[in-house]
C-alpha positions as CSV (number, residue, x, y, z in Angstrom):
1,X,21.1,9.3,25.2
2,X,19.3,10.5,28.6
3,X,18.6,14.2,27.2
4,X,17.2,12.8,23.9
5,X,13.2,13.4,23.3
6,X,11.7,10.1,22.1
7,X,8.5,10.8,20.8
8,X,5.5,8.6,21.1
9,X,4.3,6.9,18.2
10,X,0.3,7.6,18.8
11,X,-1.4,3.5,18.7
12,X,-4.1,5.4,16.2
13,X,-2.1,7.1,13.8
14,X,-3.2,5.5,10.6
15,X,-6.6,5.6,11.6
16,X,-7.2,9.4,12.8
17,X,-9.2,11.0,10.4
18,X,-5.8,13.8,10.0
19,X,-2.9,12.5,11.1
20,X,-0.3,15.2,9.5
21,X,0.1,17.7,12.3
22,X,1.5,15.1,14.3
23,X,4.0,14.1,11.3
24,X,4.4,18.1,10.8
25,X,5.2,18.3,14.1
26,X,7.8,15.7,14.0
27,X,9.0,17.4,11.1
28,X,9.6,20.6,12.6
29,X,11.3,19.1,15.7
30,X,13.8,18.1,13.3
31,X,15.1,16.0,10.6
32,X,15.4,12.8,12.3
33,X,13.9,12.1,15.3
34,X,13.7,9.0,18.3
35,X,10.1,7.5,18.4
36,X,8.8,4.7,20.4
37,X,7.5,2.1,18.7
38,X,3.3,0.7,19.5
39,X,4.8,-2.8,19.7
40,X,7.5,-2.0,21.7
41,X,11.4,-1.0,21.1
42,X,12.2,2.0,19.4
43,X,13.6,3.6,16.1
44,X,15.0,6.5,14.5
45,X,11.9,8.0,11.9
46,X,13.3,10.4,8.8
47,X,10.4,12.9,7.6
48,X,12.0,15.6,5.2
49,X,11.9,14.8,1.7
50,X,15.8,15.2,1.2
51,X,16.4,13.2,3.9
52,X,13.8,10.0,2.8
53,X,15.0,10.1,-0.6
54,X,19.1,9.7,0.4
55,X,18.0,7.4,2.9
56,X,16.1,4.9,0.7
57,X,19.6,4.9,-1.6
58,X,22.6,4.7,1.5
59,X,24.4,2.1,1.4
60,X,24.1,1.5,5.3
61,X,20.9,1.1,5.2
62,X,19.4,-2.5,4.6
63,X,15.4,-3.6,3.9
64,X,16.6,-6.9,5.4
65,X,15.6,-7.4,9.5
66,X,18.1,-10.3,9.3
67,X,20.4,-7.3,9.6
68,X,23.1,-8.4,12.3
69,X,22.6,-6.6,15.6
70,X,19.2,-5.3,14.4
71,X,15.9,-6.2,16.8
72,X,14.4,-7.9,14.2
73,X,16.5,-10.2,13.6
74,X,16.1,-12.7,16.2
75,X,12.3,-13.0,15.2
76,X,12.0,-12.4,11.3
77,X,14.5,-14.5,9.8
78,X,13.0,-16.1,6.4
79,X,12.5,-19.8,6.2
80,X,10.7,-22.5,8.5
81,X,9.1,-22.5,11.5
82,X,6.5,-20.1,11.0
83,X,9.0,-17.3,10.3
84,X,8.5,-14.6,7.6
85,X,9.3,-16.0,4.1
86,X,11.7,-13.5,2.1
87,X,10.3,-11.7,-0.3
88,X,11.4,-8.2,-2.4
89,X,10.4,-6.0,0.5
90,X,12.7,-7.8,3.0
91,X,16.2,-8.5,0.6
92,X,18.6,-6.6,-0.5
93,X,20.7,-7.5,-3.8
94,X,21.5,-9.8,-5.2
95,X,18.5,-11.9,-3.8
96,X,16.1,-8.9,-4.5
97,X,17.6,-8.1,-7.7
98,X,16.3,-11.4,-9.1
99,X,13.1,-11.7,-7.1
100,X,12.2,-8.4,-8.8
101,X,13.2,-9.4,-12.0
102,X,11.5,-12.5,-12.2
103,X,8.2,-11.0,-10.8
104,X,8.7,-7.4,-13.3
105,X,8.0,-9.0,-16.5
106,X,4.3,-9.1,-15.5
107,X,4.6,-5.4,-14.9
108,X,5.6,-4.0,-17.5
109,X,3.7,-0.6,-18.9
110,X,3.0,-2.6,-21.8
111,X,1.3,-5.4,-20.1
112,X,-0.4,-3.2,-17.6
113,X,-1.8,-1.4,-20.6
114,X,-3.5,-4.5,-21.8
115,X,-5.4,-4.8,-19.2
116,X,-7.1,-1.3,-19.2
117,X,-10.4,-3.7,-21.3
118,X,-10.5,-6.4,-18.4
119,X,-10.0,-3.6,-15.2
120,X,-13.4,-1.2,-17.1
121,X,-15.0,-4.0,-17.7
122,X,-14.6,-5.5,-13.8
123,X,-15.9,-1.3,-12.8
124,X,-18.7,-1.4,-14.8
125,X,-19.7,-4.5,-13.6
126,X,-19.4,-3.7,-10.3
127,X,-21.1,-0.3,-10.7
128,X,-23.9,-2.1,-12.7
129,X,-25.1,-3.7,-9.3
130,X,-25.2,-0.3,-7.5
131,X,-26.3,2.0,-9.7
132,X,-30.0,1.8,-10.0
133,X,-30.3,1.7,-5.9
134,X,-29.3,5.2,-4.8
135,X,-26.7,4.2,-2.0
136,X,-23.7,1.7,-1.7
137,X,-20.9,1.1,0.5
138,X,-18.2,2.2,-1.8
139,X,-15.5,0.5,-0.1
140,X,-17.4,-3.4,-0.2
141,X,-19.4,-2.8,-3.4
142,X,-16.6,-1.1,-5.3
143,X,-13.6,-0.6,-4.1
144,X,-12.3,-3.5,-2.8
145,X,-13.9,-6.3,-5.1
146,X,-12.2,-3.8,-7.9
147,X,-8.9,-4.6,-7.2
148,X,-9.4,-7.8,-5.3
149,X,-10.5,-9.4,-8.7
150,X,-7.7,-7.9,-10.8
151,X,-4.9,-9.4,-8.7
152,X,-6.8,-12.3,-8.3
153,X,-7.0,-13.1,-11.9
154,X,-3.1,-12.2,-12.8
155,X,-1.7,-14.5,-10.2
156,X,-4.4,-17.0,-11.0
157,X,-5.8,-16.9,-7.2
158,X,-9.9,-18.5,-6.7
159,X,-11.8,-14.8,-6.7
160,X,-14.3,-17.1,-4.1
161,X,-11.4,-17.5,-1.7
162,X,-11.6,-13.5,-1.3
163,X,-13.2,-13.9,1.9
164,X,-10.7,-16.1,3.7
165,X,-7.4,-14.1,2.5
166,X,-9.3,-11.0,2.6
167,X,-8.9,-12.1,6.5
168,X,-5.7,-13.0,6.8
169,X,-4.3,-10.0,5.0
170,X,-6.3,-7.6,7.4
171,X,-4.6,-9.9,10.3
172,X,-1.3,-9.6,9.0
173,X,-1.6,-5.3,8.5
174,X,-3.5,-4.5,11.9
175,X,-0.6,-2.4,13.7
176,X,1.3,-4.4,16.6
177,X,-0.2,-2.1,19.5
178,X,0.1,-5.5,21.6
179,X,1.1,-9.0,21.8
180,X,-1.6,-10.6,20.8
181,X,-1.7,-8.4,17.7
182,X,1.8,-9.1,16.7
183,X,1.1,-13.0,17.1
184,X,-2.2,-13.1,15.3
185,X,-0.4,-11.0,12.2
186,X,2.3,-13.8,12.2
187,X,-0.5,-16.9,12.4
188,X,-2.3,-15.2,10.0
189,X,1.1,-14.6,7.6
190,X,1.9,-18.8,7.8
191,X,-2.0,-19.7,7.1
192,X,-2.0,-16.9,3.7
193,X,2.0,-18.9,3.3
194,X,0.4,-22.3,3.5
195,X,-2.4,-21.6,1.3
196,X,-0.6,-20.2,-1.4
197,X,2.4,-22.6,-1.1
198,X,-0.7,-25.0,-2.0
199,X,-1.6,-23.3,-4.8
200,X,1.4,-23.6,-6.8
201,X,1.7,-27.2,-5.9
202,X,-1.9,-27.5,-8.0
203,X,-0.7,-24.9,-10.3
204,X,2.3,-27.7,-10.7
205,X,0.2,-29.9,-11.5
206,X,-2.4,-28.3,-14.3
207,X,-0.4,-25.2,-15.0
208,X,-2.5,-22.0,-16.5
209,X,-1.9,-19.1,-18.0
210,X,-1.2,-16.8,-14.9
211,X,1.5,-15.7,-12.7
212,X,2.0,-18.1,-10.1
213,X,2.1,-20.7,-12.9
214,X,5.1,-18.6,-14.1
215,X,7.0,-18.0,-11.1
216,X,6.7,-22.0,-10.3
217,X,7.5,-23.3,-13.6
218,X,11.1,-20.5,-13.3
219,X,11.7,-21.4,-9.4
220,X,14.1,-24.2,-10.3
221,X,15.6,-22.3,-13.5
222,X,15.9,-19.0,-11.1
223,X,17.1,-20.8,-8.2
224,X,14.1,-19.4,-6.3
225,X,13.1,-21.8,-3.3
226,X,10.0,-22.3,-2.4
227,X,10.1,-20.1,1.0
228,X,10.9,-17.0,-1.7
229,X,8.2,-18.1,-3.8
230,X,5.4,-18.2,-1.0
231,X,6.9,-15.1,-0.2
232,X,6.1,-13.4,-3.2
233,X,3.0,-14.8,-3.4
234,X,2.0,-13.5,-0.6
235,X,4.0,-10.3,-0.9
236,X,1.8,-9.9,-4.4
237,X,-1.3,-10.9,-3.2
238,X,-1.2,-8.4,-0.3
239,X,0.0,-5.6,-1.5
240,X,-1.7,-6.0,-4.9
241,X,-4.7,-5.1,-3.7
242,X,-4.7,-3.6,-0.1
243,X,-3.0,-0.5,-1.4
244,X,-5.1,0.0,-4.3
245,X,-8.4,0.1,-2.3
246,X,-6.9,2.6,0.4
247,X,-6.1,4.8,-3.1
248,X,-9.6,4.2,-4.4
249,X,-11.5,4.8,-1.6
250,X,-9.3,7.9,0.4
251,X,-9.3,9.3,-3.5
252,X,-12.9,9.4,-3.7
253,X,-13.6,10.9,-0.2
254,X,-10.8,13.5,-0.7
255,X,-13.1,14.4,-3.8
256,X,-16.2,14.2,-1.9
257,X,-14.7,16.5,0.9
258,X,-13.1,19.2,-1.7
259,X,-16.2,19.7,-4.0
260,X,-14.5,22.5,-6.0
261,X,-11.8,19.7,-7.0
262,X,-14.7,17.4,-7.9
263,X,-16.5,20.1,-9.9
264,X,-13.1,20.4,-11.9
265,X,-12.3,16.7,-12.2
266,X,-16.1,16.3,-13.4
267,X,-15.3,19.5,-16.2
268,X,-12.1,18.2,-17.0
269,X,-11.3,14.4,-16.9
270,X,-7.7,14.5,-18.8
271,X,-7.0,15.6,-15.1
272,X,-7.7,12.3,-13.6
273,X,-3.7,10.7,-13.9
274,X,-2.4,13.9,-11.7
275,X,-5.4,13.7,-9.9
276,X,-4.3,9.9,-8.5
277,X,-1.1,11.3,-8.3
278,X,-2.4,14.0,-5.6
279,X,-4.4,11.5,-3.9
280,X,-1.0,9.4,-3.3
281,X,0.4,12.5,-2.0
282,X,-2.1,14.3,0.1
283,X,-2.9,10.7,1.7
284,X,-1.3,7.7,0.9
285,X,-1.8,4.4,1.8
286,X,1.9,4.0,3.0
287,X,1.9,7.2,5.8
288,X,4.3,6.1,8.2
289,X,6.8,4.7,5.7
290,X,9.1,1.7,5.0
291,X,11.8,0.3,7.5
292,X,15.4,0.0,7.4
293,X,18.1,-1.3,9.3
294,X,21.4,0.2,9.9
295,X,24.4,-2.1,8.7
296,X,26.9,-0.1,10.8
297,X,27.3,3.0,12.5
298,X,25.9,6.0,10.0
299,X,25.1,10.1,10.4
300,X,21.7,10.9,8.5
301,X,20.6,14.5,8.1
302,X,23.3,15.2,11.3
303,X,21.9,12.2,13.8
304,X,24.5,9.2,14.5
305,X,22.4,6.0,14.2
306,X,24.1,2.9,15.5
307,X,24.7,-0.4,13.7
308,X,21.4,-2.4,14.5
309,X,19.4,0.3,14.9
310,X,15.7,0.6,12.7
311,X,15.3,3.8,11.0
312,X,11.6,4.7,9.4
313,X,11.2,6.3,6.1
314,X,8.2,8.5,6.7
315,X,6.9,9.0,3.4
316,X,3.6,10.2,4.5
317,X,5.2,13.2,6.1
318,X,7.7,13.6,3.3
319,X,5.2,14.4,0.7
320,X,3.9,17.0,2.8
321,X,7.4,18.6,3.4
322,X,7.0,22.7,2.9
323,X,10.6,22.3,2.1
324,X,9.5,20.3,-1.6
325,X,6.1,20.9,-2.1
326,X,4.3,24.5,-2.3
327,X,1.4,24.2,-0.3
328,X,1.7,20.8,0.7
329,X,-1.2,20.7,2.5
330,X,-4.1,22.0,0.1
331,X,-5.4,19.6,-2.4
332,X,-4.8,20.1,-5.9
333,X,-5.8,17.9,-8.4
334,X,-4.1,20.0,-11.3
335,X,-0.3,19.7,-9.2
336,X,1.7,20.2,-12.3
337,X,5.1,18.9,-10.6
338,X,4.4,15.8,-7.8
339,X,7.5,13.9,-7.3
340,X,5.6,12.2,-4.3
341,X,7.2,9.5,-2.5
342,X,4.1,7.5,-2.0
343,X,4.9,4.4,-4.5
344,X,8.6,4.2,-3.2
345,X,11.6,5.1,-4.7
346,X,14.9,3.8,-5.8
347,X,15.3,-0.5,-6.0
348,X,12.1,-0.9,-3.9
349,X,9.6,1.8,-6.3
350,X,6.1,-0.1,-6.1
351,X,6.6,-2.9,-8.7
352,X,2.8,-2.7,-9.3
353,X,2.9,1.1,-9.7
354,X,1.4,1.5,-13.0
355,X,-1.2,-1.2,-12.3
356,X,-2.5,0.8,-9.1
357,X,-2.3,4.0,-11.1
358,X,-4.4,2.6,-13.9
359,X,-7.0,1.1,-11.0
360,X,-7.2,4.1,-9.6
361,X,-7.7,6.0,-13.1
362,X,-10.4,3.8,-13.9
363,X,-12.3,3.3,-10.6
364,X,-12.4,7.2,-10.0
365,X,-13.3,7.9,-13.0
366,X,-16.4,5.3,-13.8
367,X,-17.7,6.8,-10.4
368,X,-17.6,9.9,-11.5
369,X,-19.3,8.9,-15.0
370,X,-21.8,6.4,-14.0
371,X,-23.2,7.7,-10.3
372,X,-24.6,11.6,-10.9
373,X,-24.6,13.5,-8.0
374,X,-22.6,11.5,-5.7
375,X,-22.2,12.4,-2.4
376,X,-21.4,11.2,1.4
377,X,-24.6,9.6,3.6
378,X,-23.1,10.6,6.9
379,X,-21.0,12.9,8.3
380,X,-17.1,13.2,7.4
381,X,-16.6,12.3,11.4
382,X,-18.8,9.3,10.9
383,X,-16.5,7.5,7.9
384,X,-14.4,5.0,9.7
385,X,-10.9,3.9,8.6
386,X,-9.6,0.6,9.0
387,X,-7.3,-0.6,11.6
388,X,-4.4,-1.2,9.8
389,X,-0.9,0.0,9.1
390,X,-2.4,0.8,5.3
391,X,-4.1,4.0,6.0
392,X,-7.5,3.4,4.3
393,X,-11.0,3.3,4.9
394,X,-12.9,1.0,6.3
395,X,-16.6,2.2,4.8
396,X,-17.6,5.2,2.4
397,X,-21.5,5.3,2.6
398,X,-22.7,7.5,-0.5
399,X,-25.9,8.6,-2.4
400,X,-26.3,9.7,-5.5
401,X,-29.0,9.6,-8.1
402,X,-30.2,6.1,-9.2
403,X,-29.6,5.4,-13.0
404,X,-31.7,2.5,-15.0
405,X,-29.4,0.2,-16.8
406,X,-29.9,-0.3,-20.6
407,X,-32.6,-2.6,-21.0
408,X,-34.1,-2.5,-17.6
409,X,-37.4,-0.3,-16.5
């Protein structure tokens, strides 16, 4: 172990406006490589393509940090005392088998498909307040109110509490560079538990036509306790919208930096689904990837990893491999073959996939429609990017030409 290279995992990563030569690098040093972690410790990180996609399927690899052995599991075991509540990103079956399918029925394509009228009309509204001033903040005025009020409404979550578990979600995702960072994304993880595990007691009590109602009402018939419950509540709730506005908002500067991909998307909008699909690729919202937890001693890709260890899935420097994609590293809106990794794959693919693919359809495309001649107000170096383990921005100052609404002067 004393002639191994452990490379250091840079405190800004998500938030450097490109990240991927460092990943590349990584990549080219080999197949699975020894990084040191920002909050201390240390874990194996996996960045070919081959090598993610058998990794997220071995059988010695767990999404549990109860793992025995692992470092993780002293400090993230589900249940009381503040401690993470399980939820589908942290189980393996048989508990995530029926968390996810108690939660999928909501998900379905059909379902998701029904709600193309409500998500337009939530962008035009949205748009409607913008458009006759000339600028906007696309990532407050836009973005994230977008997908904020379409989670919001299908678990049956008060849109007016935005604010407060806007907060603690931005808490819980800033990366743990130090202590205090770790312990404020923990506080903030039992306040977000607390007030949701509130909610479905009132949603208990005068039930409604949303999801939380529905997972409450099956908890008892399900066997689901309440700590799995808060912790898909909050596991919805989070990532039901914080990825979605990374996706909206890198999407639309990606199209803002490439104007000859604009141009095209603008002459041909039947390219908008592979162009969201080459947004998740080119820069997704889930760069460094998912964590696992060895089971027992394992080879991966030719690298013994010990029983306890934590092994990273590096998903944002899979779907730049050279050894899957041609050109992975030019934009290209018209990709005709993107197996990208970005939405997960295997047991834990993005439940919400085709909801964040339909957002992202209709977000990027009412831009495109409803503000002519958009364009950035400051300088590509200027647009800041939120610090948080979702790689997204934090602003997107634009122009473009203001439009009257029907009706108005």
């Amino acid at each position: 172990m004393s002639d191994l290279i452990t490379h250091q995992l840079p405190a800004d990563i998500e938030q450097r406006r490109d990240p991927y030569p460092w990943l590349d690098r990584l990549r080219r040093s080999g197949p699975v490589q020894r990084v040191e972690l920002r909050g201390g410790g240390h874990a194996w990180m996996v960045t070919r393509y081959d090598d993610v996609m058998t990794a997220t399927a071995h059988p010695s690899l767990s999404s549990d940090p109860r793992t025995p052995g692992s470092a993780a599991s002293l400090s993230a075991r589900p249940g009381g005392d503040g401690r993470r509540p399980p939820s589908m990103l942290t189980t393996d079956p048989p508990d995530h088998t029926r968390l996810r399918q108690l939660v999928s029925r909501a998900f379905t394509p059909r379902r998701v498909a029904a709600l193309r009228p409500r998500v337009q009309q939530i962008a035009d509204s949205l748009i409607d307040a913008v458009a006759p001033l000339g600028r906007a903040d696309l990532v407050a005025d836009f973005a994230l109110p977008l997908p904020v009020a379409v989670i919001c409404e299908l678990l049956g979550v008060p849109f007016e509490d935005r604010g407060q578990f806007g907060r603690w979600s931005a808490d819980m995702l800033s990366p743990p560079v130090a202590p205090a960072a770790a312990a404020a994304a923990e506080q903030a993880r039992a306040d977000l538990g607390g007030y949701l595990a509130d909610l479905v007691v009132r949603k208990r009590a005068e039930p409604a036509d949303d999801l939380l109602t529905a997972l409450a009402a099956a908890g008892e018939e399900n066997r689901l306790s309440d700590a799995e419950l808060v912790g898909t509540a909050v596991l919805l709730l989070v990532a039901g919208h914080e990825t979605t506005v990374s996706l909206i908002g890198t999407g639309t500067l990606l199209l803002l930096l490439h104007p000859d991909q604009l141009d095209r998307l603008r002459r041909e909008p039947a390219l908008l689904p592979s162009a969201v699909e080459e947004f998740l690729r080119y820069d997704g919202p889930v760069m460094l990837g998912v964590v696992r937890y060895a089971r027992e001693d394992l080879h991966l890709a030719g690298t013994a990893i010990a029983a306890g260890e934590t092994v990273v899935l590096s998903t944002g420097a899979a779907n730049r491999d050279p050894g899957r994609f041609d050109r992975p590293d030019v934009l290209d809106i018209a990709r005709a073959h993107n197996p990208h990794l970005a939405l997960g794959h295997g047991l834990h693919y993005c439940l919400g996939a085709a909801l964040a693919r339909l957002e992202g359809q209709i977000a990027i495309g009412t831009l495109l429609r409803r503000l002519p001649a958009l364009a950035l107000a400051v300088n590509e170096e200027a647009v800041r990017r939120r610090p948080s383990v979702i790689r997204g921005l934090a602003t997107l100052p634009v122009t473009f030409t203001p439009t009257a609404l029907p009706g108005r002067p």
